[in-house]
Each structure stands twice: as structure tokens, then as C-alpha cells.
DRENTORKOL-3810 file (N, C-alpha, C; in nm, 4 decimals):
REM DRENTORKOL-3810
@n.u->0.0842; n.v->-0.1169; n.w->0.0000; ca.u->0.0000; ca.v->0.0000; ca.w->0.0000; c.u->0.0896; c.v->0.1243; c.w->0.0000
@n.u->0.0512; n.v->0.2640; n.w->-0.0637; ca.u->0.1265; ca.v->0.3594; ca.w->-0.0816; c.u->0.0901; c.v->0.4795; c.w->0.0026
@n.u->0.1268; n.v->0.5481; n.w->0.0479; ca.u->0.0927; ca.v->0.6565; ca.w->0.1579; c.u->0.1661; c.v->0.7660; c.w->0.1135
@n.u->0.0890; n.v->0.8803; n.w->0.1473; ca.u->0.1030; ca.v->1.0512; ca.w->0.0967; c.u->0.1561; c.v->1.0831; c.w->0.2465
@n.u->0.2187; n.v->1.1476; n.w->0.2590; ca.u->0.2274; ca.v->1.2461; ca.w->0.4177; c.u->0.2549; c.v->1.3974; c.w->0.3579
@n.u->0.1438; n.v->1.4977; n.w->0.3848; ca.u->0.2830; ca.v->1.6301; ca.w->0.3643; c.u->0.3075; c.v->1.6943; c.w->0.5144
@n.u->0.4253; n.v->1.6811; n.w->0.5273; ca.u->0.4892; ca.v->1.7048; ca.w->0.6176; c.u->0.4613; c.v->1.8639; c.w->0.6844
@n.u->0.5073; n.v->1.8737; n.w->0.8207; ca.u->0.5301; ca.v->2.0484; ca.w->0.8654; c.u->0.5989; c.v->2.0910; c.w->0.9558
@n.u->0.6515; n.v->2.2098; n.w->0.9271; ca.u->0.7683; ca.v->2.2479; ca.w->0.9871; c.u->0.9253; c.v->2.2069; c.w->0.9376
@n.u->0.8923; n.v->2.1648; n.w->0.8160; ca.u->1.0444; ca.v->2.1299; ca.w->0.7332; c.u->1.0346; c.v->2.1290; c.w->0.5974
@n.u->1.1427; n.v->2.1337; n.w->0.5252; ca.u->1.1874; ca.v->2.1751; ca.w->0.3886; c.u->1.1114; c.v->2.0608; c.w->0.2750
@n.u->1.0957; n.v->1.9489; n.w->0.3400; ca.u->1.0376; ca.v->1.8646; ca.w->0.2271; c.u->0.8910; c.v->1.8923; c.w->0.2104
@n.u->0.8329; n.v->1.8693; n.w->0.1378; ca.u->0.7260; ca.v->1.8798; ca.w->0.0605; c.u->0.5687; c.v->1.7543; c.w->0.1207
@n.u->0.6458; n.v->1.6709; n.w->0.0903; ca.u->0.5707; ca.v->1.5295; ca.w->0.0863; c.u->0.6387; c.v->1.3896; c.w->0.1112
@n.u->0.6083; n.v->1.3575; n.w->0.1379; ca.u->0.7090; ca.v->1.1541; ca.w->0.1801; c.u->0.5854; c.v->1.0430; c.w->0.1471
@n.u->0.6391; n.v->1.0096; n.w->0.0583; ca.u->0.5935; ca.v->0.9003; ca.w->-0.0139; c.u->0.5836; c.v->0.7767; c.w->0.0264
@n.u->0.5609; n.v->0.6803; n.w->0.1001; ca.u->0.5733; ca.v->0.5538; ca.w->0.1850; c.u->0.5155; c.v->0.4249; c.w->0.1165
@n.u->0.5637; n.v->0.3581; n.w->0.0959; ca.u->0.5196; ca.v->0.2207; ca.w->0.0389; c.u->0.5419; c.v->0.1108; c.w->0.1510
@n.u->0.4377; n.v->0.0786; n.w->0.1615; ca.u->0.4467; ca.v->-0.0529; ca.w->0.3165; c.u->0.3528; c.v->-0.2133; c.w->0.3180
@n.u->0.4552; n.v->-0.2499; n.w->0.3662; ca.u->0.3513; ca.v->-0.4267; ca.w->0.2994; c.u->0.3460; c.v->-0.4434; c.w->0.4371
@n.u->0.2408; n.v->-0.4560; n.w->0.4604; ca.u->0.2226; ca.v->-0.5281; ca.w->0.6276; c.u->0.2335; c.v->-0.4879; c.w->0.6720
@n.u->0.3690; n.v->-0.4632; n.w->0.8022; ca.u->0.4329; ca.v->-0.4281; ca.w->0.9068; c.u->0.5613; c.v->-0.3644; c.w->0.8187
@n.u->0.5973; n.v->-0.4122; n.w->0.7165; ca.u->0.7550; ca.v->-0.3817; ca.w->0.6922; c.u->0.7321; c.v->-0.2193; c.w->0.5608
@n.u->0.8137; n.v->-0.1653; n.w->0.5818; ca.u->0.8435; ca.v->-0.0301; ca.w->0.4626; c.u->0.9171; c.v->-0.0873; c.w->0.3655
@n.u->0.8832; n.v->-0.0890; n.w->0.2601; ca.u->0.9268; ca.v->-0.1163; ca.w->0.1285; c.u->1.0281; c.v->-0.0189; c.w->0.0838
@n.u->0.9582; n.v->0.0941; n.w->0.1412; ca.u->1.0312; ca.v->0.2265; ca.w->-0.0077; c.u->0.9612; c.v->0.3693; c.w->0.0786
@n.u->1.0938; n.v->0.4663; n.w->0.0668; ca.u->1.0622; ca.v->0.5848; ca.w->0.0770; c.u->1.0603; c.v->0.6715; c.w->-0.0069
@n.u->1.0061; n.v->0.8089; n.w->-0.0183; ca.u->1.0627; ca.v->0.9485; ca.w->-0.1282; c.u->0.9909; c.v->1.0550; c.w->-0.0353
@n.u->1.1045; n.v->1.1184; n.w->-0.0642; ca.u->1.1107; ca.v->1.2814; ca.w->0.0086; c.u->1.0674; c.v->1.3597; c.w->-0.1027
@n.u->0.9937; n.v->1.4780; n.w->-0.1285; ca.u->0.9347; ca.v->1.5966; ca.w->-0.2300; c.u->1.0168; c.v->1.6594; c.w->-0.1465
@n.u->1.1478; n.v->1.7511; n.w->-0.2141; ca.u->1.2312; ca.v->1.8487; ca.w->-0.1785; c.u->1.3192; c.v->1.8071; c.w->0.0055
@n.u->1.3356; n.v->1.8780; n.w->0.0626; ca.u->1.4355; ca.v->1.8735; ca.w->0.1912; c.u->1.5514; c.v->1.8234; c.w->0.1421
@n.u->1.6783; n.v->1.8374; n.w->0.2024; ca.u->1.8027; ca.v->1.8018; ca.w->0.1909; c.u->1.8397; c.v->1.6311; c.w->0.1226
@n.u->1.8661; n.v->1.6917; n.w->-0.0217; ca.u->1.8464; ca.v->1.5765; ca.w->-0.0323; c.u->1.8985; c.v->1.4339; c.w->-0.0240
@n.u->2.0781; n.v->1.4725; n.w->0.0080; ca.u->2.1323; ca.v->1.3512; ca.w->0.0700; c.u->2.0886; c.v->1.3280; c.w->0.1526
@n.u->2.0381; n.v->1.3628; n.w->0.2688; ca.u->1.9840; ca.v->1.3048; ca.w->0.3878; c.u->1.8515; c.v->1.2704; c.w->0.3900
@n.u->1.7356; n.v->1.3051; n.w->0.3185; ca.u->1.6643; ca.v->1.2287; ca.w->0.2805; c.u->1.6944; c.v->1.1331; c.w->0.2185
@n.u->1.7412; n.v->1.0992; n.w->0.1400; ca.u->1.8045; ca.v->0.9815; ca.w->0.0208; c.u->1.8254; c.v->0.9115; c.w->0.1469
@n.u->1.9317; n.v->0.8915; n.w->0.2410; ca.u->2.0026; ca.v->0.8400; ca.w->0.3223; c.u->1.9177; c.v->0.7668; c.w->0.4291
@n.u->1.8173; n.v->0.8531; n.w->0.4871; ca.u->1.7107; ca.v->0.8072; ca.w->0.5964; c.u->1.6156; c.v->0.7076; c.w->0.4870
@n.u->1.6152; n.v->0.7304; n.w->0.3979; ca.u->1.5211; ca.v->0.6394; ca.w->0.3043; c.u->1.5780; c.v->0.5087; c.w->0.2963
@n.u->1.6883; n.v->0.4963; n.w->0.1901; ca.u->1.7703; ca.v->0.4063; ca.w->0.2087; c.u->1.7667; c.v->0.3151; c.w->0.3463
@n.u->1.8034; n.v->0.3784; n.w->0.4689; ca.u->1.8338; ca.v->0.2718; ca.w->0.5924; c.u->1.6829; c.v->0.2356; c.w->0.6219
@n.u->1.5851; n.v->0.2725; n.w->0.5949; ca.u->1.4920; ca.v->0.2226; ca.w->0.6808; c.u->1.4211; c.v->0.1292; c.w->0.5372
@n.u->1.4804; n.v->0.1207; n.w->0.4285; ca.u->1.3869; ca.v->0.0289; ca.w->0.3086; c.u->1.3562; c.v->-0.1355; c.w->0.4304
@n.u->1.2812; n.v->-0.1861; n.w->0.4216; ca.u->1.2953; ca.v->-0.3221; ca.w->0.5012; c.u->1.2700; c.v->-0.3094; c.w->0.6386
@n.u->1.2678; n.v->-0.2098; n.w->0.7173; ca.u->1.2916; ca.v->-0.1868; ca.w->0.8386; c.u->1.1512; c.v->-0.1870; c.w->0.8812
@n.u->1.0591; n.v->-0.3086; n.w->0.9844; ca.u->0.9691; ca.v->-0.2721; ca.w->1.0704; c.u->0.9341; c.v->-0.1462; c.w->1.0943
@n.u->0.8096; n.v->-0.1151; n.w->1.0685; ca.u->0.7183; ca.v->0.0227; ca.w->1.1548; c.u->0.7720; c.v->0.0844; c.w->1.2462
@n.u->0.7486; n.v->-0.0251; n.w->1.3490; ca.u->0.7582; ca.v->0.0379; ca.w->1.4956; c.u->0.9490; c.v->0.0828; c.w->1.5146
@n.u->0.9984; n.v->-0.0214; n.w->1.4643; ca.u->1.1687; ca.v->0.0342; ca.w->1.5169; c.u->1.1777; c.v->0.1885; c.w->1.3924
@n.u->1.1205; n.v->0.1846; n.w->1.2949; ca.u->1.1615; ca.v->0.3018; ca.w->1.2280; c.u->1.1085; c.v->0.4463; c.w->1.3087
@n.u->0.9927; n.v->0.3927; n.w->1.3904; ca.u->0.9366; ca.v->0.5356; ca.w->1.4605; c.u->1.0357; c.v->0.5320; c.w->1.5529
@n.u->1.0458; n.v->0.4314; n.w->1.6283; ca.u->1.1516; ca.v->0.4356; ca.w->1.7433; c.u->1.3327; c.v->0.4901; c.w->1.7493
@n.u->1.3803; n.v->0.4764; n.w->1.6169; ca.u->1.4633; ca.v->0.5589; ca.w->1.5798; c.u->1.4753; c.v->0.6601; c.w->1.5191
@n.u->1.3163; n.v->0.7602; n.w->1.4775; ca.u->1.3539; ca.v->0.8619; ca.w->1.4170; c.u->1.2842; c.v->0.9826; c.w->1.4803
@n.u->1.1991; n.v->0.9417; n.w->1.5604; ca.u->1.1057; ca.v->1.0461; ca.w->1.6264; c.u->1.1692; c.v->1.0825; c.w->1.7656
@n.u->1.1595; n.v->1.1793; n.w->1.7483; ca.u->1.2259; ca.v->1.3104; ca.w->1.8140; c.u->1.3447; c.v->1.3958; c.w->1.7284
@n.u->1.3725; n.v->1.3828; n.w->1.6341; ca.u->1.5298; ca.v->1.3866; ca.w->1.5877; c.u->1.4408; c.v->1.5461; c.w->1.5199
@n.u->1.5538; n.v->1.6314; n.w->1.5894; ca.u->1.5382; ca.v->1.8114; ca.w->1.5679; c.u->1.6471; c.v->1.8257; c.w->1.4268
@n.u->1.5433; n.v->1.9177; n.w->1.3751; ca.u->1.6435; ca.v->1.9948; ca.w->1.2795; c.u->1.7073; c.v->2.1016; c.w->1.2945
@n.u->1.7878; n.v->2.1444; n.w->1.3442; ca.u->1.8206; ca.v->2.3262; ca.w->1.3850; c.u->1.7201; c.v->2.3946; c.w->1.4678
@n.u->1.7079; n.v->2.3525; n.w->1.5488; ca.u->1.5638; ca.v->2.3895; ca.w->1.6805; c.u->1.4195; c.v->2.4229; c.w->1.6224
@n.u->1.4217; n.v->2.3371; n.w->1.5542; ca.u->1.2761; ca.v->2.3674; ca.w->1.4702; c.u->1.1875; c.v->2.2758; c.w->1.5235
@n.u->1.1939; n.v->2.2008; n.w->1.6427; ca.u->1.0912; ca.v->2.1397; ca.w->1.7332; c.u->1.0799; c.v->2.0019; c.w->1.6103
@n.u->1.1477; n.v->1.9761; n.w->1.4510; ca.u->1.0875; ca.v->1.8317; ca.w->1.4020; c.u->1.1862; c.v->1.8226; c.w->1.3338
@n.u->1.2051; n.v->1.7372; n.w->1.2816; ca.u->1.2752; ca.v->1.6947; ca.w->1.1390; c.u->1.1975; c.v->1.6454; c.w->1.0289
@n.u->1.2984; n.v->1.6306; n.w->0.9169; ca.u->1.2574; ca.v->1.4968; ca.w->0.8072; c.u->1.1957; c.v->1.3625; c.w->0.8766
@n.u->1.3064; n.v->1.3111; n.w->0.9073; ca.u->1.2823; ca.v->1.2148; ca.w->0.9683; c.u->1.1853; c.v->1.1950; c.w->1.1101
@n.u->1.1986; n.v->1.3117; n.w->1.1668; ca.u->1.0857; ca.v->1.2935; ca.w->1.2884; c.u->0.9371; c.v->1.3075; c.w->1.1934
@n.u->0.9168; n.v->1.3722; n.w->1.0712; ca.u->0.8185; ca.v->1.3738; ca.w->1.0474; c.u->0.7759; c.v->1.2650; c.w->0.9164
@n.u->0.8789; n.v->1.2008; n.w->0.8877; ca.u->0.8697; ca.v->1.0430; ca.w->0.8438; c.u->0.8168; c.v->0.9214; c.w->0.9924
@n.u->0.8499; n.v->0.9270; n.w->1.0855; ca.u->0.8061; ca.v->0.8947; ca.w->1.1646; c.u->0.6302; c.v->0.9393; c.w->1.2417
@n.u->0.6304; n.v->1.0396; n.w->1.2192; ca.u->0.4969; ca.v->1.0851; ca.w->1.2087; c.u->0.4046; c.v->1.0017; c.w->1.1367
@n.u->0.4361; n.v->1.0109; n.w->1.0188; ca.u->0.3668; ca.v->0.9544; ca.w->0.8710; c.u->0.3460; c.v->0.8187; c.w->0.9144
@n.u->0.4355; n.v->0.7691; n.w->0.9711; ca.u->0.4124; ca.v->0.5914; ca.w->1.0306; c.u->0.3381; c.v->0.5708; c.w->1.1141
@n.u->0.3441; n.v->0.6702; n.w->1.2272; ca.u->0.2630; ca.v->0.6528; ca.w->1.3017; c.u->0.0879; c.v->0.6609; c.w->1.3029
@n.u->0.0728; n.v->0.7462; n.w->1.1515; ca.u->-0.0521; ca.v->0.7538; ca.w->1.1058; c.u->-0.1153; c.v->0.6161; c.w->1.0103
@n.u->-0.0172; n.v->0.5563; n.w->0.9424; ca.u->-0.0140; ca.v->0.4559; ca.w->0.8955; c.u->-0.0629; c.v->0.3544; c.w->0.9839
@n.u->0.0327; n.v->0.3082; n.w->1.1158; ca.u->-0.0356; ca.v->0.2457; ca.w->1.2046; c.u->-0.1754; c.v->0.2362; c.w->1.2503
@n.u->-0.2107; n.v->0.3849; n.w->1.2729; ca.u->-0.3562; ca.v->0.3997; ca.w->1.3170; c.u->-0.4430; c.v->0.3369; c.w->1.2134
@n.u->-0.4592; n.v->0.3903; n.w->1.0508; ca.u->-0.5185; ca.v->0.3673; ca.w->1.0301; c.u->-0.5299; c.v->0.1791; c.w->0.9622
@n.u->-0.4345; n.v->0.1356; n.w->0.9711; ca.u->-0.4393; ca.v->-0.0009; ca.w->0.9550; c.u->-0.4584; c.v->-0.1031; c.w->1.0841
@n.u->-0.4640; n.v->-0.0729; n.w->1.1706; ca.u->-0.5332; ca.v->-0.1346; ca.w->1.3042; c.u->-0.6570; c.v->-0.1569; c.w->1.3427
END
């Protein structure tokens, strides 16, 4: 299944999520930095739900209270809800 998030409070646009089950297939960032999006995408391809929220939520960007990745973690966590 494929999932939209648009993100807030950071440079990317949108995060794209592809997820079979429990596991993340595939990420894409719309704009934000893009080696490090590329990079957070990359490590979590394969990676369980729950450990991907568990390693990315909280993670600040320059005191902006979120990140990319905290708000890729977001996006999962909405995912969760609504597949439960």
C-alpha cells in the first residue's frame, strides 16, 4: 500500500511511503536536503514500523521542534492507526 504524508515544519514537501504489512518497502522525500533524505530512506527500506518510529522520532532539525525524519516517523505513526 502507498501513503502521501505532507509534512510540517520542514523543507520537504511530501514523503511518499510504500508498506507491505508491518515492513516499509520504499521511501521518497518531495524536496528537503536531499542527501539526507536519500540516506534516511535508504536505511529504513525493510525496516519494521515500529523500530523506524523508534529511531527517528524526536530527531530536531536546527531547533525547529521536528525533522525529516521525525516527520517520516509521524507519517508511520498515522499509517499504524489507520491499519489497526
Amino acid at each position: 500500500m502507498i501513503y502521501k504524508y505532507r509534512p510540517v515544519g520542514v523543507c520537504s514537501m511530501e514523503i511518499t511511503i510504500e508498506v507491505e504489512g508491518n515492513t516499509i518497502k520504499s521511501v521518497h522525500f518531495l524536496g528537503g536536503c536531499a542527501g539526507n533524505t536519500q540516506g534516511v530512506a535508504s536505511l529504513i527500506a525493510g525496516m519494521k514500523i515500529d523500530e523506524a518510529i523508534k529511531r527517528l522520532k524526536g530527531i530536531d532539525c536546527a531547533g525547529k521542534g521536528t525533522s525529516c525524519p521525525d516527520q517520516l516517523a509521524k507519517a508511520l505513526e498515522e499509517i499504524k492507526e489507520q491499519t489497526v
